[in-house]
SEVOTI-843277 format. One record per residue (C-alpha): residue number from 1; chain; x, y negated, z negated. Coordinates in steps of 0.5 Angstrom, whole numbers, plus 2048, in hexadecimal, padded with zeros to 3 digits. Layout:
% residues N
seq_mol_X_Y_Z
NUM_A_X_Y_Z
...
//
This chain:
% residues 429
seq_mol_X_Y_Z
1_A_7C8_857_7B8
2_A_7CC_85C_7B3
3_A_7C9_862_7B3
4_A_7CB_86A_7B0
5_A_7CE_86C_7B7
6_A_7D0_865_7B8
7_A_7D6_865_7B3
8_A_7DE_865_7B5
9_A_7E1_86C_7B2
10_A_7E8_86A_7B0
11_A_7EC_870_7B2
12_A_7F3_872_7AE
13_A_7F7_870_7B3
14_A_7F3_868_7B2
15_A_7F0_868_7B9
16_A_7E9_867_7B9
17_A_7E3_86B_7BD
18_A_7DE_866_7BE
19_A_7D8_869_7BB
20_A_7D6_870_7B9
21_A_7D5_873_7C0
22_A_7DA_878_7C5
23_A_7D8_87B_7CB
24_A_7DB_882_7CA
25_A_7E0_885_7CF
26_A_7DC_888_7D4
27_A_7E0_88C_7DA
28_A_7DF_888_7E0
29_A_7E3_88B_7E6
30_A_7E4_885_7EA
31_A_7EB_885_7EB
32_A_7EE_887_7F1
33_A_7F1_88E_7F2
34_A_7F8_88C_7F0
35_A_7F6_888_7E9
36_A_7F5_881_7EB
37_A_7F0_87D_7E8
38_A_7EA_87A_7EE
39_A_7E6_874_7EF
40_A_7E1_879_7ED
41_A_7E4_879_7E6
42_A_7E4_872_7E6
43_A_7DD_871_7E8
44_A_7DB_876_7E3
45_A_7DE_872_7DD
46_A_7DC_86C_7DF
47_A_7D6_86D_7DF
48_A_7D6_870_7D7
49_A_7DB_86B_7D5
50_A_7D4_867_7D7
51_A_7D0_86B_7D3
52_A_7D2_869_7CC
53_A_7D6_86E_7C9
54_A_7DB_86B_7C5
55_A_7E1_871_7C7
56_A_7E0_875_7CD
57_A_7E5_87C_7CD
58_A_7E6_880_7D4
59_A_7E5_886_7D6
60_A_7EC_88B_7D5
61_A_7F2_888_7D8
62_A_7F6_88E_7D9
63_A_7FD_88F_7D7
64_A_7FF_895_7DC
65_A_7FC_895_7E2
66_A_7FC_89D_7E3
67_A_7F8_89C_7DD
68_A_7F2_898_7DF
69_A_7EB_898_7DC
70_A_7E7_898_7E3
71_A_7EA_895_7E9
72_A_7E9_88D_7E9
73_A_7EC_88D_7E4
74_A_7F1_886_7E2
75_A_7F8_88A_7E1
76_A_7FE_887_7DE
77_A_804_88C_7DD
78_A_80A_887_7DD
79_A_80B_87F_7DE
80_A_806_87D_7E3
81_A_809_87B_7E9
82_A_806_873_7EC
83_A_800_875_7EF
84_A_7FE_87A_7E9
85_A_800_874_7E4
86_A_7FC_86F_7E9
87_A_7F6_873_7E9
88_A_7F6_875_7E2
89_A_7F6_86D_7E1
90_A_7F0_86C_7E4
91_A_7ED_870_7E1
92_A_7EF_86E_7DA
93_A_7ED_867_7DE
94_A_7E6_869_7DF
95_A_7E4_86E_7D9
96_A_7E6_868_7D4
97_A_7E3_861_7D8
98_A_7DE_860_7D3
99_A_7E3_860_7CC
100_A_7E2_867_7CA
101_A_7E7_86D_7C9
102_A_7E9_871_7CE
103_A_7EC_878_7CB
104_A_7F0_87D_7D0
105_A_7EE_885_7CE
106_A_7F3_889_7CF
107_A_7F4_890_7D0
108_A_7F7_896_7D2
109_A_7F1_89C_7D4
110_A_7F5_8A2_7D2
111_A_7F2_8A9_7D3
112_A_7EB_8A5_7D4
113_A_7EE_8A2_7DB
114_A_7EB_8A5_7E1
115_A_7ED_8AB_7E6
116_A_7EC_8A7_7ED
117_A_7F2_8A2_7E8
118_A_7F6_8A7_7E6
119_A_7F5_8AF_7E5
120_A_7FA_8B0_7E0
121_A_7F9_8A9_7DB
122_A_7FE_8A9_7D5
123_A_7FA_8AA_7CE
124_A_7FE_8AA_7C6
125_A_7FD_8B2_7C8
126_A_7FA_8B7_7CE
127_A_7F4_8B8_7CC
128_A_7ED_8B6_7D2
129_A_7E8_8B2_7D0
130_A_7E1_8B7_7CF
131_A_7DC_8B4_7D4
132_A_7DA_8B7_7DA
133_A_7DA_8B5_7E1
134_A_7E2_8B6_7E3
135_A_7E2_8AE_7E3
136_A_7EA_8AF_7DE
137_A_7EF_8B3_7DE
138_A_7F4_8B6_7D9
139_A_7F8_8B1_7D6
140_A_7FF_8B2_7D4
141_A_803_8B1_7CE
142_A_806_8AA_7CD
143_A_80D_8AB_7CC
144_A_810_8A6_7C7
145_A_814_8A2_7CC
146_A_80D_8A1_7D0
147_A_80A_89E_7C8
148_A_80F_89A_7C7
149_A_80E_897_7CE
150_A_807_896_7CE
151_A_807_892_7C8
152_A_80D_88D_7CB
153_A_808_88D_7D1
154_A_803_88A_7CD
155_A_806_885_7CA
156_A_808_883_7D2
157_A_801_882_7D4
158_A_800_87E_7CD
159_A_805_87A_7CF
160_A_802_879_7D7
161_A_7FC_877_7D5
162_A_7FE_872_7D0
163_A_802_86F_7D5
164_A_7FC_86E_7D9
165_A_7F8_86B_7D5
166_A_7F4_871_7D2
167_A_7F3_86E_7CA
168_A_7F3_875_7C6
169_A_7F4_87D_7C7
170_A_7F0_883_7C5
171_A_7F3_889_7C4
172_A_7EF_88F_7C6
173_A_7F0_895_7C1
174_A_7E8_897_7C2
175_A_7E4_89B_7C6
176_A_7E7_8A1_7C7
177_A_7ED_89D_7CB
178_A_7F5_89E_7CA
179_A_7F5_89B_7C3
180_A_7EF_89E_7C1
181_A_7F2_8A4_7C3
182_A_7F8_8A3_7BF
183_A_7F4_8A3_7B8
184_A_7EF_8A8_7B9
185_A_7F1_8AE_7B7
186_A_7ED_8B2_7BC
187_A_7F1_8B0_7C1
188_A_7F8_8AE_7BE
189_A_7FB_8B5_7BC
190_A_803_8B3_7BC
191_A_808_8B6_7B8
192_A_80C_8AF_7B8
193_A_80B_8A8_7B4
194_A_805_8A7_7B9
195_A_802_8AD_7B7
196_A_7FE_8B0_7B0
197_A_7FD_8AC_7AB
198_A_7F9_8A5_7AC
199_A_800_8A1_7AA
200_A_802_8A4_7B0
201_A_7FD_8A4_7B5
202_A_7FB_89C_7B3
203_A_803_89B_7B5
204_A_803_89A_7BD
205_A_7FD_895_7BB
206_A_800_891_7B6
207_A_807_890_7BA
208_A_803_88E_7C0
209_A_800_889_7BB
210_A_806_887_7BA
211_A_809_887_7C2
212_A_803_883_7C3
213_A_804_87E_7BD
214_A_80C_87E_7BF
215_A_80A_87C_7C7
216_A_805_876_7C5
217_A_807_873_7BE
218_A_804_871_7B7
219_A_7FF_86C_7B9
220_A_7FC_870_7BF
221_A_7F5_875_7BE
222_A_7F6_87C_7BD
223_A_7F0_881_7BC
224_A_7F0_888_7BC
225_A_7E8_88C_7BF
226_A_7E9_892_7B9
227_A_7E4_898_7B9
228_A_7E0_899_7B2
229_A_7E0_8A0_7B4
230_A_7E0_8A4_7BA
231_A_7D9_8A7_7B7
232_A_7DC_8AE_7B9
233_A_7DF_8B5_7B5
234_A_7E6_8B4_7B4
235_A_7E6_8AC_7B7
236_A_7E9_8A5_7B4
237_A_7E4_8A5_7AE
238_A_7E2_89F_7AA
239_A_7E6_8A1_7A4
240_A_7EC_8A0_7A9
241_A_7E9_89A_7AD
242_A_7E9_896_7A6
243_A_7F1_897_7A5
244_A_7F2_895_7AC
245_A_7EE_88F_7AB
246_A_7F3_88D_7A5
247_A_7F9_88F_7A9
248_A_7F6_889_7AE
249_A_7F6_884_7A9
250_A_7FC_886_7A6
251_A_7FF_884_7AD
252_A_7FC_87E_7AE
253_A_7F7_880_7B2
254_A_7F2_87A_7B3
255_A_7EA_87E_7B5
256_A_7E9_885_7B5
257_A_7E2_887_7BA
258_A_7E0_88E_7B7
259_A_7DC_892_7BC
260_A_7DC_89A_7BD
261_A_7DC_89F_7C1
262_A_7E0_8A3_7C7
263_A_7DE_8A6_7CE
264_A_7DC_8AC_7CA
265_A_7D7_8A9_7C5
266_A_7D6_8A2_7C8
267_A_7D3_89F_7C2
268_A_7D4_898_7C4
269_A_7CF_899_7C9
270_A_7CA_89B_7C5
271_A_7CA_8A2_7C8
272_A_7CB_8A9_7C5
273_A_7D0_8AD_7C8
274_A_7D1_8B5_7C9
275_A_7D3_8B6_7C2
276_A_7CF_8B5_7BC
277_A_7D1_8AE_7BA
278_A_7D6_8AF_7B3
279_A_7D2_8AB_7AD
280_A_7D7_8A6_7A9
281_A_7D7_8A4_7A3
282_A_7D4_89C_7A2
283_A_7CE_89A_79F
284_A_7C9_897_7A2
285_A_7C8_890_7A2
286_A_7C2_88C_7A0
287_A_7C3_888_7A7
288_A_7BE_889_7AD
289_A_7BF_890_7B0
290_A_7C1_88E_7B7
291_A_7C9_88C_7B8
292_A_7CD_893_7B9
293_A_7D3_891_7B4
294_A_7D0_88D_7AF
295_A_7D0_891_7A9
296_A_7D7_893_7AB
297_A_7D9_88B_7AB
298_A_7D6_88A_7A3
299_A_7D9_890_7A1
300_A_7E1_88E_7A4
301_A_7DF_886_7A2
302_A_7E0_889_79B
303_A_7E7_88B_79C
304_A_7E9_885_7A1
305_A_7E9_87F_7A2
306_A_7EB_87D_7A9
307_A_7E6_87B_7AD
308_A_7E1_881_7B0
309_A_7DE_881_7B7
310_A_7D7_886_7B7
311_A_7D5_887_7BF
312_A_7CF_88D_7C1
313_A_7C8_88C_7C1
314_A_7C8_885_7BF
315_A_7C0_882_7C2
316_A_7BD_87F_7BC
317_A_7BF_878_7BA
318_A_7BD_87A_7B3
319_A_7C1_881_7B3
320_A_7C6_87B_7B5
321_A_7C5_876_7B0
322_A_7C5_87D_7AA
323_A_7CC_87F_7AC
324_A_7D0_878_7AC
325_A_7CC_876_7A5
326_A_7CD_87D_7A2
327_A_7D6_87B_7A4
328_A_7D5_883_7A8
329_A_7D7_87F_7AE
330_A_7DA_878_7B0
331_A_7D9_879_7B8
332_A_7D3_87C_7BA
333_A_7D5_880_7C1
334_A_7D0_87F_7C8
335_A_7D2_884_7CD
336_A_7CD_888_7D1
337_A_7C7_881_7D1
338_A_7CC_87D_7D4
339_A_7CD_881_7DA
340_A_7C6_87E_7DC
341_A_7C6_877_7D8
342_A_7CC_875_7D7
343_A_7CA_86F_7D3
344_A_7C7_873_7CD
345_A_7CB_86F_7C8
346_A_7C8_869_7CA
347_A_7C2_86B_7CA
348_A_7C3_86F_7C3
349_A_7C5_868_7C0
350_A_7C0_865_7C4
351_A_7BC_869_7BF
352_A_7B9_86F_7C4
353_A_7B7_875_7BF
354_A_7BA_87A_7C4
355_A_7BD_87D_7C9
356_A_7BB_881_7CE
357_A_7BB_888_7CD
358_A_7BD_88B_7D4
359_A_7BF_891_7D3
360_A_7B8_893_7D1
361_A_7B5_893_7D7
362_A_7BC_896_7DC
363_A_7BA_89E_7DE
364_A_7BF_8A2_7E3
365_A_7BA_8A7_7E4
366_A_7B3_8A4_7E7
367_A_7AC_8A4_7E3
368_A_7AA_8AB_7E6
369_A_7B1_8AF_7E4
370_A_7B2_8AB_7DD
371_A_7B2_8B2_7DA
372_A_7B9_8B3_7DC
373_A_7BB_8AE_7D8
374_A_7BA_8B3_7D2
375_A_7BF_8B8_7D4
376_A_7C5_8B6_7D0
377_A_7CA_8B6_7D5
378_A_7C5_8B1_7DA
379_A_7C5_8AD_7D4
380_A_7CC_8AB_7D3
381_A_7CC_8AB_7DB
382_A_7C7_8A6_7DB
383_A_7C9_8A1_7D5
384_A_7CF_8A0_7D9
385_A_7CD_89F_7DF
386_A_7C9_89A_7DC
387_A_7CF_896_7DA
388_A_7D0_896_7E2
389_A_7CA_891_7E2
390_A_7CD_88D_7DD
391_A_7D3_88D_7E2
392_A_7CF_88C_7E7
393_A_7CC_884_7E4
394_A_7D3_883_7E3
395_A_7D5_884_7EA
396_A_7D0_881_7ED
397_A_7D1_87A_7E8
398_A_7D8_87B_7EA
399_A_7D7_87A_7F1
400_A_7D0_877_7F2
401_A_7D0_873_7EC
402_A_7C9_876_7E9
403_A_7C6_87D_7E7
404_A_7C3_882_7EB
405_A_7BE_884_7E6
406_A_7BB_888_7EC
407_A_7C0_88D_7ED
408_A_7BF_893_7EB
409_A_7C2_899_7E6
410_A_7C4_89D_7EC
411_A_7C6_898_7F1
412_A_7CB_895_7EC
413_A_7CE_89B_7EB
414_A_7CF_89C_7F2
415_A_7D2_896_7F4
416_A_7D6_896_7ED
417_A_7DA_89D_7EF
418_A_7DA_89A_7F8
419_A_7DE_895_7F5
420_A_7E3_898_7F0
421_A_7E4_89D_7F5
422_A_7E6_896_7FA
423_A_7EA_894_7F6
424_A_7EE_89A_7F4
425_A_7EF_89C_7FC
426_A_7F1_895_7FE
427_A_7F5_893_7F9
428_A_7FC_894_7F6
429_A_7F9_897_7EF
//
């Protein structure tokens, strides 16, 4: 039976996605410590292709790996040797098993990488991130030598993982990483043609759009995941968002994913951060108040064309339904309700209504001390321990093959960081 989610979604490139949904990249850290894809990688995606999405995106392959976004991560920094190619294709084997998509994030974390990773991360300028805790360093200014092999390193990991078997490329350019720190003023604050005007700080994405494109040909998917603002004063903001998104579709860019948000203000996880969040300039749709970006992703379909991907907040089937008939989006994002069901879009298109809204009922604090969740710095500290938890349901279907919806907050957040501090120790990272 043909349904609203069960329709194919031609991309410019003429590859097909199978239907309308996409398991949104979500960072897994199940590699080993020197960036090799694991059976656990390959168990996980197995299980996911199995679940119905009709185009699957990996958490961050990272293009430098002094430049991680948390220990675990894939790393493909130059041609991958047999056993990084061999380990790749299982992956790529496994993850595509059921006739979807399987799409390579790939990404270099900036500033945004993390002290016990490298005390000193390279950043378009040399200014730290403003979270508390001591987690990052101070980052230094790229020179343009280090920018001009950053965008060659990309287009090296696209071309390994099409080698391999992987069917498309995401570009990450959102959420606070190195591409999003290019294109926001706030953290962009060079003199030279990376720096000022946003011609200038759009131009390290678009010639790694166009390393990328070079690596992989004409007839290979390649998409971009593009802040709709960074919701904070003196950031990326949505004026600026629409022009990169009609740069994109001058360079042949075959879907854009519109999300928002950095470290600092992490929108994309439906948290506020330490600063009041910069308002922007998009009117509200008529669509179900419940998708983070959905009005971002009407306004932008006024000035482009090239398929729109919208990922945060989706549970409602008919929020889901709104967004693809309004033309706001043409592939709905799933992201956090696969950790726990990694056959959502098989139950969406077997008509479920909605998806559970786990994080609802996740807490660090226990009932008693439920109060301090009010203390601003606590509620930052708190929404991103949450994520451990999702990382945690990750982990456990990587290698155990099922969630462990018993495990606490507080529990995955410990043997998240034991583990990355494992990896780091042990490893050649």
């Amino acid at each position: 039976m043909t349904t609203l989610f069960s329709q194919k979604v031609k991309l410019p490139c003429g590859t097909n996605l199978p239907n309308r949904f996409a398991k949104a990249a979500m960072t897994e850290g199940l590699a080993t410590a020197e960036g090799i894809p694991t059976s656990e990688l390959a168990r996980l995606y197995g299980l996911w292709s199995d679940g119905g999405a009709g185009m699957l995106l990996s958490g961050n392959i990272i293009i430098d790996k002094d430049h991680l976004e948390r220990p675990g991560n894939v790393v493909i920094d130059r041609p991958p040797s047999a056993e990084m190619h061999d380990a790749l294709a299982r992956w790529a084997t496994a993850a595509t098993r059921n006739g979807n998509q399987f799409w390579a994030q790939i990404s270099h974390a900036g500033r945004q990488t993390q002290k016990l990773v490298n005390k000193n991360p390279k950043a378009p300028s040399a200014i730290k991130l403003g979270l508390p805790g001591g987690q990052f360093g101070h980052p230094e200014a790229m020179t343009i030598e280090e920018i001009h092999d950053i965008v060659q390193r990309f287009g090296i990991c696209a071309a390994a993982v099409k080698e391999a078997g992987f069917t498309g490329v995401q570009i990450h350019a959102a959420h606070g990483y190195l591409l999003s720190q290019f294109l926001s003023p706030r953290s962009n604050q060079r003199i030279d043609a990376y720096g000022g005007v946003l011609t200038n700080r759009a131009r390290a994405l678009l010639e790694v759009v166009a390393s990328v494109r070079a690596a992989v040909g004409t007839d290979f998917p390649v998409a971009v995941k593009l802040n709709s603002a960074d919701f904070q004063k003196g950031g990326f903001a949505f004026e600026e968002s629409l022009q990169v998104a009609q740069w994109l579709q001058e360079a042949s860019i075959d879907l854009i994913e519109i999300s928002g948000g950095t470290y600092e203000q992490p929108k994309l996880l439906g948290l506020a951060g330490m600063e009041e969040e910069e308002k922007q300039k998009v009117a509200q749709s008529t669509l179900m108040r419940e998708a983070y970006f959905v009005d971002f992703a009407v306004a932008m379909r006024e000035k482009v064309s090239v398929p729109l991907m919208v990922t945060g907040g989706f549970r409602q089937r008919a929020a889901m339904e709104q967004a693809i008939e309004s033309g706001s989006a043409d592939v709905i994002g799933l992201g956090r309700p696969m950790c726990v069901m990694t056959d959502a879009p098989n139950q969406l298109l077997n008509g479920l209504d909605e998806l559970p809204r786990y994080e609802n009922s996740l807490s660090l604090f226990p009932s008693w001390l439920a109060w301090l969740g009010n203390l601003n710095i606590l509620k930052v500290v708190a929404g991103f321990t949450m994520q451990y938890w999702f990382y945690g349901q990750i982990d456990s279907i990587g290698r155990a093959g099922v969630a462990d919806p018993q495990l606490t907050v507080f529990q995955a957040t410990k043997q998240t960081i034991a583990a990355e501090k494992k990896l780091i120790k042990g490893g050649k990272i």
